[in-house]
C-alpha positions as CSV (number, residue, x, y, z in Angstrom):
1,X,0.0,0.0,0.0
2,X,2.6,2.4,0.8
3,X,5.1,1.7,-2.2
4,X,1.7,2.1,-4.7
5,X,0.9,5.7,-2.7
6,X,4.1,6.4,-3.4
7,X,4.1,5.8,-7.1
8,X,0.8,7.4,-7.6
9,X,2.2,10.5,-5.4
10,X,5.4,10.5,-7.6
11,X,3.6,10.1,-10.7
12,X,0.5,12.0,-10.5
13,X,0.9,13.9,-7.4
14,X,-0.5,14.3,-4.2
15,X,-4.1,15.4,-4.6
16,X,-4.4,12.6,-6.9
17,X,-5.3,10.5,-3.7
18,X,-8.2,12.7,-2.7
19,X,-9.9,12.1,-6.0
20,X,-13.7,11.4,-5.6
21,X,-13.4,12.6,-1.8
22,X,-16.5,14.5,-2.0
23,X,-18.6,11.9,-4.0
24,X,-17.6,9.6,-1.4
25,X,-18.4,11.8,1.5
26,X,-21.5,12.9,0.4
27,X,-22.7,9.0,-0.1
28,X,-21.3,7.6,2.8
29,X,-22.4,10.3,5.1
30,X,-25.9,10.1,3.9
31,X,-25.9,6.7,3.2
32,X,-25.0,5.9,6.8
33,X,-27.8,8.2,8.3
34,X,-30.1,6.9,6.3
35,X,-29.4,3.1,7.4
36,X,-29.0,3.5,10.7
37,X,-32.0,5.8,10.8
38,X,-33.9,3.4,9.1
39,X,-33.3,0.3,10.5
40,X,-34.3,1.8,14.1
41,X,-37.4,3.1,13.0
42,X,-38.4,-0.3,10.9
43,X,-37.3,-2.7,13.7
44,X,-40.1,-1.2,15.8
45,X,-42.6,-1.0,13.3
46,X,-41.8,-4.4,12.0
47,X,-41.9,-5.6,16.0
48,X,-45.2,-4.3,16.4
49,X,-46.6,-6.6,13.6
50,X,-44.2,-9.5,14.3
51,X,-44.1,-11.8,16.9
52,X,-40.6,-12.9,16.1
53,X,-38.0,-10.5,17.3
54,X,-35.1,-11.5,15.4
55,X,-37.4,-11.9,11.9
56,X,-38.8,-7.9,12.8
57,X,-34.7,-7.0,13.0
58,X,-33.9,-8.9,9.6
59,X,-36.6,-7.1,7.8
60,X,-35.8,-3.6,8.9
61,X,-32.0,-4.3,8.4
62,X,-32.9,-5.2,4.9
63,X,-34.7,-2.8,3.9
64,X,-32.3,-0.4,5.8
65,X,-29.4,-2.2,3.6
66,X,-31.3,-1.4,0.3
67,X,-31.9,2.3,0.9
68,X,-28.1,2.6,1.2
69,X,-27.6,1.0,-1.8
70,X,-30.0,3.5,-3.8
71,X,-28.4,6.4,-1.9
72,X,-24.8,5.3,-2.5
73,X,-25.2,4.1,-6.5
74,X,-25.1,7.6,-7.9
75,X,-22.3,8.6,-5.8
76,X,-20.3,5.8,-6.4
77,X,-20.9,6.0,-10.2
78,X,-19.5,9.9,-9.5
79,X,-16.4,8.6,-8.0
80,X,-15.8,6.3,-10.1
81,X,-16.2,8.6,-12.8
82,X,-13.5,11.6,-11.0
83,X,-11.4,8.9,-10.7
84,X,-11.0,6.9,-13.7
85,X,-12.3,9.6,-15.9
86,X,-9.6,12.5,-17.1
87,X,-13.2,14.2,-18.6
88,X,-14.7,13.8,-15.1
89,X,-11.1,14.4,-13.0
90,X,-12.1,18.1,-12.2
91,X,-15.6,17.9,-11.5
92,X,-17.2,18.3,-8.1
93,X,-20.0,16.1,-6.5
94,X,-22.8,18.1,-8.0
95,X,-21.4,19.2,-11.4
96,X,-19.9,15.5,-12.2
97,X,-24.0,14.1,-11.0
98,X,-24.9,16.3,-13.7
99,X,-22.4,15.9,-16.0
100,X,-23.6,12.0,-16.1
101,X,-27.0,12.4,-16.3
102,X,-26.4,15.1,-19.4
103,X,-24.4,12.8,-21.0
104,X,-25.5,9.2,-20.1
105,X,-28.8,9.9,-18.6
106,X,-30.3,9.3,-15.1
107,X,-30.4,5.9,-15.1
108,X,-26.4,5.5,-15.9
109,X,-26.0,6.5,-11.9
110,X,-27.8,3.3,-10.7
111,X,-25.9,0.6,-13.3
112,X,-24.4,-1.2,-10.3
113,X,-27.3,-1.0,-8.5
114,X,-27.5,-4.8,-8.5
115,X,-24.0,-5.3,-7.6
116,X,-24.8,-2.4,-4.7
117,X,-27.7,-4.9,-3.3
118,X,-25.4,-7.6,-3.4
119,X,-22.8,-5.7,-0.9
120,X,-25.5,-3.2,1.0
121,X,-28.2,-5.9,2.2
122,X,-26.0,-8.3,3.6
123,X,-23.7,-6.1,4.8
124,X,-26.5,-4.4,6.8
125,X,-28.4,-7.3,8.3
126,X,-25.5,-8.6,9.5
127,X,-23.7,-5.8,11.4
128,X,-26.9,-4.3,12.5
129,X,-28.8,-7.5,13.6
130,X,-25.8,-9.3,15.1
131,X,-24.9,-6.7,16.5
132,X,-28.4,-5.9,18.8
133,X,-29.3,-9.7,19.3
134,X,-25.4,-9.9,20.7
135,X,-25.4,-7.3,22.7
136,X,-29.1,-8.6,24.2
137,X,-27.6,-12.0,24.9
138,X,-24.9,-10.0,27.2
139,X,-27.0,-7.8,28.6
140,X,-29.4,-11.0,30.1
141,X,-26.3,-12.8,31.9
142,X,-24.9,-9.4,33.5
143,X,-26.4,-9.1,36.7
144,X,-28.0,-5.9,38.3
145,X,-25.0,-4.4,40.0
146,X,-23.4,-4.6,36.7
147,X,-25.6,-2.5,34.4
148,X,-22.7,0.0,34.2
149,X,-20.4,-1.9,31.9
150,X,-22.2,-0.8,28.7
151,X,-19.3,0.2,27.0
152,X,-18.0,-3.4,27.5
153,X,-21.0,-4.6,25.7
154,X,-21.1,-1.9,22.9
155,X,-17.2,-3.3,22.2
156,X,-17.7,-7.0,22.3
157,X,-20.6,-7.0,21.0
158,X,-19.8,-4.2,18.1
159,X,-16.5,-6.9,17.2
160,X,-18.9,-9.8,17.2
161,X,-20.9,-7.7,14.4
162,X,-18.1,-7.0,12.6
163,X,-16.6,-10.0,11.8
164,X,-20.1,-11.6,10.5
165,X,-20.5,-8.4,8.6
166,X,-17.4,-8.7,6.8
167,X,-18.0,-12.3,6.1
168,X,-21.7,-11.9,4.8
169,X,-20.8,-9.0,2.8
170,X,-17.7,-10.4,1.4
171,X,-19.3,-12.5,-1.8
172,X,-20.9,-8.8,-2.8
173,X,-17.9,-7.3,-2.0
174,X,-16.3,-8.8,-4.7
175,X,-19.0,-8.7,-7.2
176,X,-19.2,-5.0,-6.6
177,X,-15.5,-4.3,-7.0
178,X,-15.1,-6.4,-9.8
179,X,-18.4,-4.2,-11.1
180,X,-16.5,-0.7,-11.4
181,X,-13.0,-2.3,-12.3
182,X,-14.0,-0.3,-15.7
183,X,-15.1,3.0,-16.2
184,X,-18.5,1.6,-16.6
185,X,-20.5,-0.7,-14.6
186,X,-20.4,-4.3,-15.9
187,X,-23.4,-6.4,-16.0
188,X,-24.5,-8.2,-12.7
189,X,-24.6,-11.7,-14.4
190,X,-21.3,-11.2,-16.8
191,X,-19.6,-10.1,-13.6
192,X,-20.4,-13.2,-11.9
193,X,-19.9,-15.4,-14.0
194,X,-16.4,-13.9,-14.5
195,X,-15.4,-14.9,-11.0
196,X,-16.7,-17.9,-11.1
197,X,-14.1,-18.9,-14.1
198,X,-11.4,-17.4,-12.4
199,X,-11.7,-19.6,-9.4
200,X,-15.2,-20.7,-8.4
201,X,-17.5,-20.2,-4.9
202,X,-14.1,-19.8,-3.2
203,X,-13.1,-16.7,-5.5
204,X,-16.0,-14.9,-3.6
205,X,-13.9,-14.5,-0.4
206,X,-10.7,-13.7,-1.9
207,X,-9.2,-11.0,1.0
208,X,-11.4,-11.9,3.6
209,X,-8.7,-11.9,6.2
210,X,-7.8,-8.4,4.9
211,X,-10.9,-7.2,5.4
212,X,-11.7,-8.8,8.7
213,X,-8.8,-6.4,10.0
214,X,-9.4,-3.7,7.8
215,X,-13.5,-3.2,8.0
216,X,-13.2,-5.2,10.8
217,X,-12.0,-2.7,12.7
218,X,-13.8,0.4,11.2
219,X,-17.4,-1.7,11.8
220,X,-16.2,-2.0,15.4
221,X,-15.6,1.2,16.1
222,X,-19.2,3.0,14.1
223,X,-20.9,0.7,16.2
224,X,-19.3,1.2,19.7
225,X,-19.7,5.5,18.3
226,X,-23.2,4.7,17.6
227,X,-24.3,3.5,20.5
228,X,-22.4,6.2,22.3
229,X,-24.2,8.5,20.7
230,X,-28.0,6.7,20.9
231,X,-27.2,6.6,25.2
232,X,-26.2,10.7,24.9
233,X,-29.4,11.3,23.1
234,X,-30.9,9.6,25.9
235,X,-32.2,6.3,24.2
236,X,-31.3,3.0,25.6
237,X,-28.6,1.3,25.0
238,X,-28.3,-1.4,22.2
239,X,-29.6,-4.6,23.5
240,X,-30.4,-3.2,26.8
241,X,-34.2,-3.2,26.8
């Protein structure tokens, strides 16, 4: 990683590596409000209707994980564009969302929107359901006088999440990466079918280890924020009611 920032840096210079910054911002900030949002607000509605707990969680994480893949499509097609793109590789968010729907039209922001799906709802469902039923199971054996180690929860709980989120997420992962290799989106099918001849089921979880440490880490660490952040509002903690 370092010897190819270097080369880039050398070659292309610095501000090279912030290219697609505020496509990526924009989608991820948003996108990340709108899922964690979401998913709180569906998991009571869906509870109210549902007998089943953990089937009421599912449901809202999915449709959770599928907002954020409609909210991040455009964005990522942006990025892509900024960076790939020499036409593209002075535009801003707004002016390069334009620029694509001018020349392309609107539906050319949402061609990976399959591949998105494939990452998003997985991805979502597993960090955010995993990640209350976990912290729930820990929050039933801690006994009264020991109510106060919530942040203990939040972090073993959060880690638990992570690693099945990067596991469940992984097969899209790949199908989404190997999606905007070009400038374009490839199609969901072709794309498939293209890593299955390169190595079969297995080729699906290429870098899993990598990214067990890398998003591993970063899922952790939302989580643990999140649920910081849910207690200072003054809603319960994650699993604790």
């Amino acid at each position: 990683m370092i010897d190819a920032a270097s080369k880039i840096v050398k070659q292309d210079g610095p501000r090279v590596l912030l290219g697609g910054l505020g496509p990526t911002v924009f989608g991820y900030g948003v996108e990340g409000a709108a899922k964690f949002g979401i998913y709180e607000i569906l998991k009571t509605v869906f509870a109210k209707y549902i007998d089943d707990q953990s089937l009421a969680f599912i449901l809202a994480s999915t449709a959770a994980g599928a907002a954020a893949a409609v909210i991040l499509c455009p964005a990522e097609s942006v990025r892509i564009k900024v960076v790939t793109d020499t036409n593209y590789s002075n535009e801003s968010f707004i002016s390069g969302l334009a620029k694509i729907i001018k020349e392309d039209g609107f539906f050319d922001l949402f061609g990976g929107i399959l591949a998105m799906l494939a990452k998003q709802v997985p991805y979502t469902m597993a960090k955010q359901v995993s990640f209350d039923m976990m912290a729930a199971f820990l929050y039933s054996h801690l006994k009264s006088g020991e109510k106060d180690l919530k942040w203990v929860v939040s972090v073993v709980a959060a880690a638990f999440a992570s690693i099945l989120a990067c596991i469940f997420s992984q097969p899209g992962d790949m199908i989404l990466t190997e999606t905007y290799k070009g400038k374009n989106p490839g199609s969901f099918p072709v794309v498939i079918n293209q890593i299955l001849k390169r190595g079969g089921m297995s080729e699906f979880f290429v870098g899993t280890q990598a990214r067990l440490i890398h998003v591993g880490g970063i899922i952790t660490q939302q989580l643990v924020m999140y649920d910081i952040v849910k207690q200072v509002l003054g809603l319960p903690a994650t699993g604790s009611h």
